[in-house]
Backbone as CSV, one residue per row, in Angstrom:
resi,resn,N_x,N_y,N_z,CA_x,CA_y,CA_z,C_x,C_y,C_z
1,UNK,13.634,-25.227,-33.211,13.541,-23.811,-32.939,12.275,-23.246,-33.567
2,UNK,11.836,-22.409,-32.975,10.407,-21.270,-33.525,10.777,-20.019,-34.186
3,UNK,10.388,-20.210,-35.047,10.636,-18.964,-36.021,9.626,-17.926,-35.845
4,UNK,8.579,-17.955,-34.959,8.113,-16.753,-34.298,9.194,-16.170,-33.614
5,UNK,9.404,-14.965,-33.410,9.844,-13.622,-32.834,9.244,-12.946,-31.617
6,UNK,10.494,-13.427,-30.562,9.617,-12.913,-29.241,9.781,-11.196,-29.086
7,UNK,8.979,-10.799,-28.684,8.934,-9.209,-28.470,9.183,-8.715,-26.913
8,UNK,10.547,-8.771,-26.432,10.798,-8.838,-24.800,9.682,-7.721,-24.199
9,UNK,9.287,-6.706,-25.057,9.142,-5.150,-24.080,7.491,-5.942,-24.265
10,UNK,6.716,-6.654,-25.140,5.416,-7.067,-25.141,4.786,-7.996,-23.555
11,UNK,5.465,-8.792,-23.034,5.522,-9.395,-22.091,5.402,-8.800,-20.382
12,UNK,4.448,-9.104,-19.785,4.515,-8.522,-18.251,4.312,-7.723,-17.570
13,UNK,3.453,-6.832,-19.006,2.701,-5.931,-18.364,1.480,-5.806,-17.840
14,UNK,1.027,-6.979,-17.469,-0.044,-7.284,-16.939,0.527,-7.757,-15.415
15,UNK,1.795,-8.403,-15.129,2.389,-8.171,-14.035,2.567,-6.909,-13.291
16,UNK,3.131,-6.540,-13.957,3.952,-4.861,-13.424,2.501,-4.050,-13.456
17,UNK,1.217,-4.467,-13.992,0.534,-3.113,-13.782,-0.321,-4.207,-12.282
18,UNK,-0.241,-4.801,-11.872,-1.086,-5.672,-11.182,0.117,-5.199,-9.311
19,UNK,0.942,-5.206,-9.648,2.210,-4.546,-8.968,2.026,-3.708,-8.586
20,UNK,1.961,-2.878,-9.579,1.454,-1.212,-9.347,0.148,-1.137,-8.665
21,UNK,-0.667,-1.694,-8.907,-1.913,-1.051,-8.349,-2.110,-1.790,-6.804
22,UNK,-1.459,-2.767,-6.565,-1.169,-3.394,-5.161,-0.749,-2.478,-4.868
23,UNK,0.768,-1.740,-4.866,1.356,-1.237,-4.119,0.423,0.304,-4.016
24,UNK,-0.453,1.051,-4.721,-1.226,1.922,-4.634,-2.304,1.785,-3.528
25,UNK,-3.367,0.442,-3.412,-4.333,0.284,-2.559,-3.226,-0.125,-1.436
26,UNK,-1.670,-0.634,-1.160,-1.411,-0.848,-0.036,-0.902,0.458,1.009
27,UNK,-0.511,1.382,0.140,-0.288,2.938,0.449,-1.699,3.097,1.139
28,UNK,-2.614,3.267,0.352,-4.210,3.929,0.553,-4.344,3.384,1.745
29,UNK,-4.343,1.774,2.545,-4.845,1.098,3.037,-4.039,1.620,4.520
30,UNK,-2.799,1.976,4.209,-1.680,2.572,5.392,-2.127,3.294,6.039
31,UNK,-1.976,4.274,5.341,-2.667,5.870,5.133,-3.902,5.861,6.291
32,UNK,-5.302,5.120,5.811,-5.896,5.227,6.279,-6.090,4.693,7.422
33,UNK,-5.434,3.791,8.152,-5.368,3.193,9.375,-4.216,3.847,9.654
34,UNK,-3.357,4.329,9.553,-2.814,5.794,10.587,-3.476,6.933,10.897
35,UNK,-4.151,7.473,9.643,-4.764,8.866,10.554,-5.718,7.921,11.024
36,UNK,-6.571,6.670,11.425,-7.534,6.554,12.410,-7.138,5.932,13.409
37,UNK,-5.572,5.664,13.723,-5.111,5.154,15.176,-4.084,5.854,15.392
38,UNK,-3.661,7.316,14.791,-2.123,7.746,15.695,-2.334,9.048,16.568
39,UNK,-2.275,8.587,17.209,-2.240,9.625,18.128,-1.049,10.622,18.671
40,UNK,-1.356,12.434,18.452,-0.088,12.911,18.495,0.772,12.595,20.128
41,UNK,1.977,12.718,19.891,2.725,12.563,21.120,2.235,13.547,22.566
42,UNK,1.472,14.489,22.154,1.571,15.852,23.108,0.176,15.438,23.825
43,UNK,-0.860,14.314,23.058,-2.253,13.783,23.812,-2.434,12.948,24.771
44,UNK,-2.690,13.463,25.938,-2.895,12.380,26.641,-3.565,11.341,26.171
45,UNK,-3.024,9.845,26.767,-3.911,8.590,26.318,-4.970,8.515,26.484
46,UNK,-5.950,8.163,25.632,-7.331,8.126,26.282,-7.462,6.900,27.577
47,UNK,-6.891,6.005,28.283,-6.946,5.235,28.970,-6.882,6.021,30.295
48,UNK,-5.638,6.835,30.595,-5.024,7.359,31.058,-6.374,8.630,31.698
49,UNK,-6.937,9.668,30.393,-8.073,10.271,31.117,-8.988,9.861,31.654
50,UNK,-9.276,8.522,31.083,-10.264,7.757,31.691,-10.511,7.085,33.182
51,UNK,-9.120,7.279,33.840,-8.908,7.068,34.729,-9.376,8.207,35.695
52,UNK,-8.959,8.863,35.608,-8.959,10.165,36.481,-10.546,10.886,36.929
């Protein structure tokens, strides 16, 4: 046995902040490829005017 003393709350925060900031740039990354491909329901398609 080791008579060092583990410190549970010292551990994994280099996980959990590596976590966090994924899930931040994967929000950002959403975000920004919706407002540049959604188009509201009430717009005609651009395919659609293009036709005409």
């Amino acid at each position: 046995m080791s008579e060092k003393q583990v410190n549970p709350s010292a551990q994994g925060w280099g996980v959990a902040a590596f976590i966090i900031v994924l899930a931040i740039v994967s929000n950002v990354a959403a975000y920004s490829i919706h407002k540049a491909t959604y188009l509201k329901p009430d717009k005609a398609p651009a395919t659609a005017s293009a036709e005409h």
